[in-house]
N, C-alpha and C positions, 0 to 999 in steps of 0.2 A: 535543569531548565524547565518551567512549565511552560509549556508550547501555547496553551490558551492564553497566555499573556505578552506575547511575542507578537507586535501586529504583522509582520512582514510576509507571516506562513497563512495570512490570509487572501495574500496577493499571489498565491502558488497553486496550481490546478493538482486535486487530491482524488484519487480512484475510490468513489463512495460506493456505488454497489455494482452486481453486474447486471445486463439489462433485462435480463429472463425474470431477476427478481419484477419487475413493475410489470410485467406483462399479469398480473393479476389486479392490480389497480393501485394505489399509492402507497409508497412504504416511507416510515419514519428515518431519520439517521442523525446524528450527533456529531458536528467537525468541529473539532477546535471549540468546543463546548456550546456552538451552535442549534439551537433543536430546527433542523429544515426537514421538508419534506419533497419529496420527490416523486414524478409523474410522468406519464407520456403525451405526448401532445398530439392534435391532429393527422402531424407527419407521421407519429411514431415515435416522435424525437425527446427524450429525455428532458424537461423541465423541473425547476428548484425553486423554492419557494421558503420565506420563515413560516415554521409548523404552527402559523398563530392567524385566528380567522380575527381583519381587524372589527368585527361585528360584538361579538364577546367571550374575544378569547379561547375559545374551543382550537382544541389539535385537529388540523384540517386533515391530515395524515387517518385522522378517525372518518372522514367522509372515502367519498367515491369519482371515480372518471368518467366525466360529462363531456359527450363533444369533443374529447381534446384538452378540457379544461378541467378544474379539480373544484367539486361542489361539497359543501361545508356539511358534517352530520347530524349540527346542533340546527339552523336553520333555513340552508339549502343554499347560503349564499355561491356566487360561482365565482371562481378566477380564472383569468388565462396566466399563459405562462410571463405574462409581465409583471405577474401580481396585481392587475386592477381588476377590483370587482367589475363584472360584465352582464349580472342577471343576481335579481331580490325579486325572490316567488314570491312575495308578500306586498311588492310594486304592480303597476297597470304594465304594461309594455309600453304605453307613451312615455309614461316619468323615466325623466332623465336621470342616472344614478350622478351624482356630485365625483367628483375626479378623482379627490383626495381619498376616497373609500381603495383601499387599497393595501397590501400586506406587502414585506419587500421581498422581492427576486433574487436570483443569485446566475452566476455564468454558468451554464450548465450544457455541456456536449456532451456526444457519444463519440467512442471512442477504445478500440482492440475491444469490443464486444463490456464493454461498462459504463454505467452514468460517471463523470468527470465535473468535479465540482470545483470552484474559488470563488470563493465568497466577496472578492473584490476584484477587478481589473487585474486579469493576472500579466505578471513578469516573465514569465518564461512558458517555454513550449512543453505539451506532455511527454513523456520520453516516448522516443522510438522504439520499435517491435519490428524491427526492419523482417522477422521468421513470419513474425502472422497473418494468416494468410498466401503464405510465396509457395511455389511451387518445391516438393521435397523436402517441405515440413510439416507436421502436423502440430496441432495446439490444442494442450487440453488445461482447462480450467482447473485448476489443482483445489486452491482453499480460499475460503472468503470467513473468517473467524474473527473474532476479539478475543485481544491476548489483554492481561492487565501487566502491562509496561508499555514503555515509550517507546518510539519510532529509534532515539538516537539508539539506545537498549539495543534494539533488534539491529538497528545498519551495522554496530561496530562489532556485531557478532557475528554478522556475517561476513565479516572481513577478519574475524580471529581464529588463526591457524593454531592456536596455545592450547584450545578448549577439547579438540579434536579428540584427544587419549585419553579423557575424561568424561564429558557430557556424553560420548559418540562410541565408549568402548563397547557398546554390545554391539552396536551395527556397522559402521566405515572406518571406527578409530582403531588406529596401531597401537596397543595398550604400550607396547616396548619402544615404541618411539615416541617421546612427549616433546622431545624437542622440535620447534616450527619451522617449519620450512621458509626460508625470506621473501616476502614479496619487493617486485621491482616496481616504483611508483611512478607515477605520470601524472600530473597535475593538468588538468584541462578547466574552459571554459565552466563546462557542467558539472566537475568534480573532479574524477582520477579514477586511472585505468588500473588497477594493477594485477601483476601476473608472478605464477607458482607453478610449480610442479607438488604433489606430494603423494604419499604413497597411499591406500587404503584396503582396507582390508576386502576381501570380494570372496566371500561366502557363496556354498551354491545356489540359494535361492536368490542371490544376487546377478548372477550371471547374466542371465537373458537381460540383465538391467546394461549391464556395462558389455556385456558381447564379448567377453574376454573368459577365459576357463582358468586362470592364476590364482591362487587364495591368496595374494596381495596384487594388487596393481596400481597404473598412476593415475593422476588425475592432470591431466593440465589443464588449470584453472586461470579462466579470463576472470577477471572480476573489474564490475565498475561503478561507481559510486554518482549518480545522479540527483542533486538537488533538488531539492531539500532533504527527502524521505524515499528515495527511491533506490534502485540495484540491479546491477543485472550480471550473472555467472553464466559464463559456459564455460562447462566441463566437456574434455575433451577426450577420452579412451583411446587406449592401443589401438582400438580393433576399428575406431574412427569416427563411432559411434558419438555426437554429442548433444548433451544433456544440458537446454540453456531455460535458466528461470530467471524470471522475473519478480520481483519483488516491489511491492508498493505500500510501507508503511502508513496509513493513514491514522493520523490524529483525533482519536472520540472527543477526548479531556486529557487533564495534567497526568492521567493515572492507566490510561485503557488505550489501546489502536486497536486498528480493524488491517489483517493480516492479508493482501489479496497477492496473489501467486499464480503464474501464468507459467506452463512448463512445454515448452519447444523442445521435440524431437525429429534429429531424419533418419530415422527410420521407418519400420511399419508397425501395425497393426498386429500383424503373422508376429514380426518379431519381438515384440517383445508388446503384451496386451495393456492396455491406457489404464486396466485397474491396478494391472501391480507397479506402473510406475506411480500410480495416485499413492498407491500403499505403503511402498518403500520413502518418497518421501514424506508422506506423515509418520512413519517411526520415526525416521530424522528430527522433522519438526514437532515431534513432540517432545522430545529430549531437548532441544531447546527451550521450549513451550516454558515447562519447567524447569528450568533453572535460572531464564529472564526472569518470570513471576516471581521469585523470590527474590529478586533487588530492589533496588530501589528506582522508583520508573522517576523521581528528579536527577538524573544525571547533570555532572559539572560537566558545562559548557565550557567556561571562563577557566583555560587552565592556570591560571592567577590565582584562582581560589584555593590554596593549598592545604592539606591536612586532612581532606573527605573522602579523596580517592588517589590511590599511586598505582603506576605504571611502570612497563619493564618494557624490554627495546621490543618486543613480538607487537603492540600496541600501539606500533606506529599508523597504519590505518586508520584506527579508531582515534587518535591525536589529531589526524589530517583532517577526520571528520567535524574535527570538533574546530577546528581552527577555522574550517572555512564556513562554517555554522555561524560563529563568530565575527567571521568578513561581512558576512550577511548580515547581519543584525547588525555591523556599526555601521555599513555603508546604506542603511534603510534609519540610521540616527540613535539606534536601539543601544541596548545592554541586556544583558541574561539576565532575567526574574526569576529566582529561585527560593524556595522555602526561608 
């Protein structure tokens, strides 16, 4: 599927950057092969804009924050967050700017500490973060990266218990158990819940991660698959300890997404320190990192299409993903655009 030619993923609110990024002044970003730019407004407040000054074309993204509003680098023109020019240093202050001068806007919130972008009147609500911010949990900012593959790439792999003694044998995989653990599925409104047990390996520099002293132990894993491009895991330890991420594949182009990851602990600090769970899961994710990048980031949607890719019964997740991927897109009039 390429995603930039699916209009429906335009009407879905996507986690473009996080907000610490703009507190230096406007950053460029690419949704759905989108070039916008994004800024702070007088509140504070995260504003979206196309990265096209309509004067002559210059990336506004190359200018600076005025006021609240974003002034052009090529000839100072100014926007606010509606996208209407509101100031040409090159006019008197009497003259009236004409209406139509104007770049277009896009929906843009804040939101679990990130700019939140849909490029059209969105469908649905951002997912919930019911940990962030609650009292007996903390939140730390894991990764904000581009991977070169797709969103669907990354969800069904986060939902594949098959890859585990593989991709994962140096750090959490049971090399001697390859066989998957089954998940139990639940099809909801926003996607589907599903849930596992499985076993992992827990090495001593692992420990203070999972709170457990066993060189194997379980994982009970919630996992839940939120539309379009979204995820959410909590892992659950013996010792009680659990470990819930957040995931939000967002869509660059047909070829690239931007990996943003949110990681809820209740624990503390003392017990176990925010670098090394930053740490541990980036060895994880980089062993995935590398082995999405070498697919193929058009994944078949349409499992109609036969002959390009087969599956085996652990790939039910990833079928479910694709089937309601597919609900979406007929019930918006669509079909999968693919290569």
């Amino acid at each position: 599927m390429l995603v930039t030619q699916q209009a429906v993923f335009r009407r879905h609110w996507h986690a473009v950057m996080p907000l610490t990024e703009l507190q230096v002044g406007p950053r460029p970003f690419t949704l759905l092969g989108e070039n916008i730019v994004l800024f702070l407004d007088e509140h504070g407040e995260p504003a979206a804009l196309k990265d096209r000054c309509c004067h002559r074309t210059a990336k506004l993204s190359k200018g600076w924050c005025k006021n609240g509003n974003i002034q052009c680098g090529y000839h100072g023109w100014v926007y606010n967050r509606e996208g209407r020019v509101i100031e040409i240093p090159q006019y008197g202050a009497e003259r009236e700017i004409p209406k139509d001068y104007c770049t277009p806007s896009y929906h843009c919130v804040a939101r679990h500490g990130y700019a939140w972008v849909a490029l059209e009147a969105p469908e649905a609500d951002i997912p919930e973060m019911p940990e962030f911010g609650a009292p007996g949990w903390r939140t730390i900012f894991q990764f904000y990266e581009t991977w070169q593959t797709s969103p669907v790439r990354a969800l069904e792999n986060s939902f594949d218990n098959s890859h585990f003694s593989f991709v994962h044998r140096a750090t959490f995989g049971v090399a001697a158990q390859p066989k998957p653990s089954k998940y139990e599925l639940i099809e909801n409104e926003q996607g589907f819940y599903a849930e596992t047990v499985i076993d992992a390996a827990n090495p001593e520099r692992f420990q203070r991660i999972s709170g457990v002293k066993d060189a194997i132990t379980q994982r009970h894993m919630r996992n839940a698959y939120m539309q379009p491009f979204s995820r959410r895991l909590d892992i659950e330890y013996p010792s009680g300890v659990r470990h819930v991420i957040i995931n939000c594949f967002t869509p660059i182009d047909d070829a690239r997404m931007q990996l943003c990851q949110w990681l809820f602990r209740n624990d503390t600090e003392a017990d176990c320190p925010a670098q090394m769970l930053i740490d541990f899961d980036a060895e994880i994710t980089r062993e995935d990192k590398d082995i999405l990048e070498s697919t193929d980031a058009d994944a078949v949607v349409d499992l109609r299409r036969r002959g390009v890719e087969f599956s085996m019964d652990s790939d039910r997740p990833g079928i479910l993903i694709r089937r309601q991927l597919m609900a979406m897109l007929a019930a918006a009039g669509e079909t999968e655009v693919h290569r």
